[in-house]
C-alpha positions as CSV (number, residue, x, y, z in Angstrom):
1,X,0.0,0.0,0.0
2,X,1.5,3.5,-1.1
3,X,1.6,6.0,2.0
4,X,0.6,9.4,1.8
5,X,2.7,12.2,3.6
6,X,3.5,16.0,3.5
7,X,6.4,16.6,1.2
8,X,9.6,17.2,2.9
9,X,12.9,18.8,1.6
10,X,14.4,15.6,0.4
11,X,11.3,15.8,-2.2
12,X,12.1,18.5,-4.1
13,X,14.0,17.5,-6.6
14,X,11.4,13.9,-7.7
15,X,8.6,16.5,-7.3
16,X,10.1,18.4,-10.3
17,X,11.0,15.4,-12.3
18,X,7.2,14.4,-11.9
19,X,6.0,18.1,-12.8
20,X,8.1,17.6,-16.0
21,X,6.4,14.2,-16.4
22,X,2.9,15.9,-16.1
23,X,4.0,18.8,-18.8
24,X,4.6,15.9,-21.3
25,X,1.5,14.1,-20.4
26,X,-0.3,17.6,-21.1
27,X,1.7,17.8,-24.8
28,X,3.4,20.7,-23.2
29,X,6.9,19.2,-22.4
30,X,9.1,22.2,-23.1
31,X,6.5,24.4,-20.4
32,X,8.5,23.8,-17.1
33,X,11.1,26.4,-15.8
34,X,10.3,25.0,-12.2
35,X,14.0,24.3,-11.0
36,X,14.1,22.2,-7.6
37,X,15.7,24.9,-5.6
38,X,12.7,27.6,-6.7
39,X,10.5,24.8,-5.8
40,X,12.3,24.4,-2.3
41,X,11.8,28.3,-1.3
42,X,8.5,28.1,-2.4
43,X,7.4,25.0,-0.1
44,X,9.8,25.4,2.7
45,X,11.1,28.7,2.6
46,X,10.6,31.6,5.2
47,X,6.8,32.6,3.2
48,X,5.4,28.9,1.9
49,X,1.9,30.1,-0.2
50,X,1.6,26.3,-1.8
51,X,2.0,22.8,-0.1
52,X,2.5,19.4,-1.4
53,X,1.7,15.8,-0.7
54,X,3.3,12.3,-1.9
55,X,3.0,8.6,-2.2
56,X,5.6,6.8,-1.9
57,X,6.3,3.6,-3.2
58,X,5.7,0.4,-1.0
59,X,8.8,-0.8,-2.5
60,X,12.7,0.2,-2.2
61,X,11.8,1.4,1.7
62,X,9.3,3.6,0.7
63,X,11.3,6.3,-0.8
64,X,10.5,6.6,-4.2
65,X,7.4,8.8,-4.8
66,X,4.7,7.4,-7.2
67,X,2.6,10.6,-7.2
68,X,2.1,14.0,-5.8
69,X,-0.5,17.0,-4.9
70,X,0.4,20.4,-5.3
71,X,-2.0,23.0,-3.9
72,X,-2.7,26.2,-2.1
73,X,-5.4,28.0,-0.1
74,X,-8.2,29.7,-2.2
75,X,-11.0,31.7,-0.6
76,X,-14.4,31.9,-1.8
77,X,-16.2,35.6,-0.4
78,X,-19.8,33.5,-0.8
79,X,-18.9,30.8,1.9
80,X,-16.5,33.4,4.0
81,X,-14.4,30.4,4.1
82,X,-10.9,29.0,2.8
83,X,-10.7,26.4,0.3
84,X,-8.2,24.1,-1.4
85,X,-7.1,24.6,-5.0
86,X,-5.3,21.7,-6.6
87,X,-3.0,22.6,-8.7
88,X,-1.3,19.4,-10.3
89,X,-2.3,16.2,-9.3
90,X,-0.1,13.6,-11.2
91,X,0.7,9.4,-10.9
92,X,3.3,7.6,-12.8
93,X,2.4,6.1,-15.5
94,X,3.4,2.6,-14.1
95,X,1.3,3.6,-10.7
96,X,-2.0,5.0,-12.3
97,X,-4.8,2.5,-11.9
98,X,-3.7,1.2,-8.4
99,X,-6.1,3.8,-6.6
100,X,-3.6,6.0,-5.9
101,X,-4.9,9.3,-7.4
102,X,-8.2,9.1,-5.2
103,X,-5.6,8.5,-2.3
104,X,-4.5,11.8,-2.8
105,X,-7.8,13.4,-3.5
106,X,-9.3,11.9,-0.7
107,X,-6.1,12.9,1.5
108,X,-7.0,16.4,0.5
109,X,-10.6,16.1,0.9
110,X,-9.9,15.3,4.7
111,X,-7.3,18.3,5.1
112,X,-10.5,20.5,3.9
113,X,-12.9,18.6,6.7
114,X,-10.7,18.8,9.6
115,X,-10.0,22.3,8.9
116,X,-13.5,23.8,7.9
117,X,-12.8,24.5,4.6
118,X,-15.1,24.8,2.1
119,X,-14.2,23.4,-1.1
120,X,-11.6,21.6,-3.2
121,X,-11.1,22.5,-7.0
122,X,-8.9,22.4,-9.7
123,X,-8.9,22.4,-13.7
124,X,-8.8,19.9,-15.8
125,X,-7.7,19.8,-19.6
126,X,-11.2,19.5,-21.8
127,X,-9.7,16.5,-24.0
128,X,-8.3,14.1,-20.8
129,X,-11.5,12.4,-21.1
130,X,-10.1,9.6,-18.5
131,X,-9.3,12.2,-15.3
132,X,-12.8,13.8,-16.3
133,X,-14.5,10.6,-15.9
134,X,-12.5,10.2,-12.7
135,X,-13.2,12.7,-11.5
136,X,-17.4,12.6,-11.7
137,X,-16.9,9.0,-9.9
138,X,-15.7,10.8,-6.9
139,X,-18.6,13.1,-7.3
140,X,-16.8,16.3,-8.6
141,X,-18.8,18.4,-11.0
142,X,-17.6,20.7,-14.0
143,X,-17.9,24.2,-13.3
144,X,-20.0,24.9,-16.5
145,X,-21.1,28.4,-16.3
146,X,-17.2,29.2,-15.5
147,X,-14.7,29.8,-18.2
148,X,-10.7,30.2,-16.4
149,X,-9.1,33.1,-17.6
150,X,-5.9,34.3,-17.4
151,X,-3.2,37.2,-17.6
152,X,0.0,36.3,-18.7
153,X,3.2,36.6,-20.4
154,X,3.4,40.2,-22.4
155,X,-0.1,41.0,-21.9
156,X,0.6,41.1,-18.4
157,X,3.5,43.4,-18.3
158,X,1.9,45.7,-20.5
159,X,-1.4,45.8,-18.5
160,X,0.9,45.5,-15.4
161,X,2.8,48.6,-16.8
162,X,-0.1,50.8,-17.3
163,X,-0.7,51.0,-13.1
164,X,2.7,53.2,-13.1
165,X,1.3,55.6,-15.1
C-alpha cells in the first residue's frame, strides 16, 4: 500500500522530475522552468503560499514517490471560508490504476474537513477524457457556467505597466 505524507525537503527535486512528467502528459513538455531549488523556497522557505503531498512507493523502503499533490489555499467571499485549489495532481504512468490518485484526493478532501474548509477544485484539460470521468466518480462536478481566464506573459507586463502611469 502507497503511504501518503507532506512533502519534505528531500522531495524536491522527484517533485520536479514528476511536474516535467505531467507537462509531457499535457503535450506541453518544453513548459517547465520550475527548477528544484525555486521549488524548495516556495514549499519550505521563510513565506510557503503552496504545499505538497506524496505517495511513496511500498517498494525500495518507501522512498520513491509514485505521485504528488500540489495545492494552495483559495477563498471563496460566498462561503466566507478557505478552500483548497489543486493545482497538479499527477501518478506515474506505471502507478495509475492502483487507486492511488483518489488516495490523494481523498487525502485532500480530509485536510479541507478537519480544517473547515469549504471546497476543493482544480482544472482539468477538456480533451483528458479519463481524469474527467475520474473525476465525476468521486462526485466532482464541472464548473460549466465558468470559463478560467488568465493574464500572462506580455499581456501582463503591459497591462501590469499601465498602473505606473
Amino acid at each position: 500500500m502507497n503511504r501518503i505524507r507532506e512533502a519534505v525537503p528531500e522531495d524536491v527535486t522527484e517533485i520536479v522530475e514528476l511536474i516535467v512528467e505531467l507537462a509531457v502528459y499535457e503535450r506541453e513538455p518544453d513548459a517547465v522552468k520550475l527548477t528544484p531549488e525555486r521549488l524548495y523556497e516556495q514549499l519550505f522557505g521563510a513565506y510557503p503560499a503552496i504545499y505538497a503531498d506524496v505517495a511513496t512507493a511500498p517498494e525500495g523502503g518507501g522512498r520513491r514517490i509514485d505521485g504528488f499533490a500540489l495545492w494552495f489555499l483559495n477563498y471563496s467571499t460566498w462561503e466566507g471560508e478557505h478552500g483548497i485549489y489543486l493545482e497538479d495532481l499527477y501518478v506515474r504512468q506505471e502507478a495509475r490504476g492502483t487507486g492511488l490518485g483518489k488516495q490523494l484526493l481523498l487525502h485532500l478532501a480530509h485536510i479541507a474537513n478537519t480544517r473547515g474548509y469549504k471546497r476543493v477544485e482544480w482544472s482539468v484539460l477538456k480533451w483528458n477524457t479519463p481524469s474527467i470521468e475520474f473525476y465525476r466518480s468521486l462526485g466532482a462536478v464541472a464548473m460549466d457556467d465558468w470559463d478560467t481566464m488568465r493574464l500572462a506573459g506580455d499581456a501582463l507586463m503591459r497591462f501590469g505597466s499601465a498602473a505606473r502611469e
